[in-house]
C-alpha positions as CSV (number, residue, x, y, z in Angstrom):
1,X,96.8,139.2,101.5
2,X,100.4,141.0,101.3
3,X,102.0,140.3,98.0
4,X,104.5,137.6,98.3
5,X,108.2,138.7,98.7
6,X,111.5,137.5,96.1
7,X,112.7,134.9,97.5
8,X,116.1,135.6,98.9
9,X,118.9,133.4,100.1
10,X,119.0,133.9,104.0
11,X,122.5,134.9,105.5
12,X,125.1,132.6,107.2
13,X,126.9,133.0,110.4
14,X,130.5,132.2,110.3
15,X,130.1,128.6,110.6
16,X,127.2,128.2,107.4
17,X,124.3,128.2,110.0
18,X,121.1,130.4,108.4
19,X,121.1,133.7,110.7
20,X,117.7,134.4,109.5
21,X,114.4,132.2,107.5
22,X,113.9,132.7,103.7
23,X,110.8,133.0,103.0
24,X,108.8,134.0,100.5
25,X,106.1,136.3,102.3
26,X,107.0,140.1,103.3
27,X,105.4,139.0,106.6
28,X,104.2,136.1,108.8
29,X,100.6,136.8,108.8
30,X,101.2,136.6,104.5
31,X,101.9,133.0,105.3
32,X,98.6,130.8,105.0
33,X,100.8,128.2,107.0
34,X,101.2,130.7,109.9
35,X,97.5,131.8,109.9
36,X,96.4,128.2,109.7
37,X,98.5,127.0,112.5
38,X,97.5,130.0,114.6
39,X,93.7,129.5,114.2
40,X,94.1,125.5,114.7
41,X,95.6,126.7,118.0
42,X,93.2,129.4,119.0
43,X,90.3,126.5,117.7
44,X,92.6,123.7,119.8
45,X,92.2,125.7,122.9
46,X,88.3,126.6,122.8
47,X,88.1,122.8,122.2
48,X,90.0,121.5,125.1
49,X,88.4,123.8,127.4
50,X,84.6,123.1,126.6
51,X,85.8,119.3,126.8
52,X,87.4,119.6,130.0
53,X,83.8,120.8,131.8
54,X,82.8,117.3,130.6
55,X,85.9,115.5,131.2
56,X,86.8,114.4,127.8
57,X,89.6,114.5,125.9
58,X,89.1,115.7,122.0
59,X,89.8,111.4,121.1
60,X,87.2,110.8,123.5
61,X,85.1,113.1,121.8
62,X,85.5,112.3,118.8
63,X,84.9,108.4,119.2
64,X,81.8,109.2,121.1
65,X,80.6,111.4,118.0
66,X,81.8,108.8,115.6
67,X,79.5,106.2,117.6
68,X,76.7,108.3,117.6
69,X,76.6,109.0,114.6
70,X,77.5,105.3,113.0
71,X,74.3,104.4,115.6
72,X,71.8,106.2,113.2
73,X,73.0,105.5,109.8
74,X,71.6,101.9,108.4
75,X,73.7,99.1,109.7
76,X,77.0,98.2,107.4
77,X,77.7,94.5,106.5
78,X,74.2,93.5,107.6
79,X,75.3,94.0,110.8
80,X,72.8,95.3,113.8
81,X,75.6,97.2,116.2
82,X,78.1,99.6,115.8
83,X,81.2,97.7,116.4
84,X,84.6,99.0,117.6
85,X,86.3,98.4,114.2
86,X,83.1,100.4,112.4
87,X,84.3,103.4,115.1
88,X,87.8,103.1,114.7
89,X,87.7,103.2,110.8
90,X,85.2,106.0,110.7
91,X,87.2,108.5,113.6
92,X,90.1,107.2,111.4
93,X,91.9,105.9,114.6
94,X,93.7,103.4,115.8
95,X,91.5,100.4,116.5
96,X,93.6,99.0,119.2
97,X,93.5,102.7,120.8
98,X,89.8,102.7,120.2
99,X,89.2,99.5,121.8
100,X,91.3,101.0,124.6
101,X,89.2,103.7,125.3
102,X,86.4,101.7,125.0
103,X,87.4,98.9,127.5
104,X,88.2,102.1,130.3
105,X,85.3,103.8,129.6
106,X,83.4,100.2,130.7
107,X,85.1,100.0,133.4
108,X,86.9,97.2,132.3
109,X,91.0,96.9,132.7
């Protein structure tokens, strides 16, 4: 990793806008926030397209692997079934998006 430039007031145009970014890194691929939001993308990309030969959306995805996996750990609050609130909260989703997706993908409306 590039050693990590003086930070340096950027320059103003005429009317006080910033001409150019401060920043603290002698390049962008110094940044860890640049690197990480290029590999997220990169990582975004291979996702969508391995889930588009399945027609699934990465939510979609991720519910379904949330039920699956909830379906083989020991039932919570005594409880036999995964429920839609036990998905929601483990996928960290919206439940009313969850039960959503789950009332299309029954073919319910």
């Amino acid at each position: 990793m590039k050693k990590r430039a003086s930070r340096k007031s950027s320059p103003a145009s005429a009317d006080g806008a910033p001409t150019s970014l401060a920043t603290q890194f002698e390049d962008a691929e110094a940044s860890p926030g640049f690197v990480l939001w290029q590999v997220a993308t990169l990582w975004q990309r291979a996702l969508r397209a391995a889930l588009e030969e399945v027609d699934l959306t990465h939510a979609q995805f991720v519910l379904l692997a949330s039920a699956m996996w909830l379906e083989g750990q020991p039932p919570a609050r005594g409880s036999t079934a995964v429920t839609q609130t036990d998905i929601a909260a483990h996928a960290r989703t919206d439940a009313v998006m969850t039960s959503g997706y789950f009332g299309r993908s029954s073919g319910r409306r």
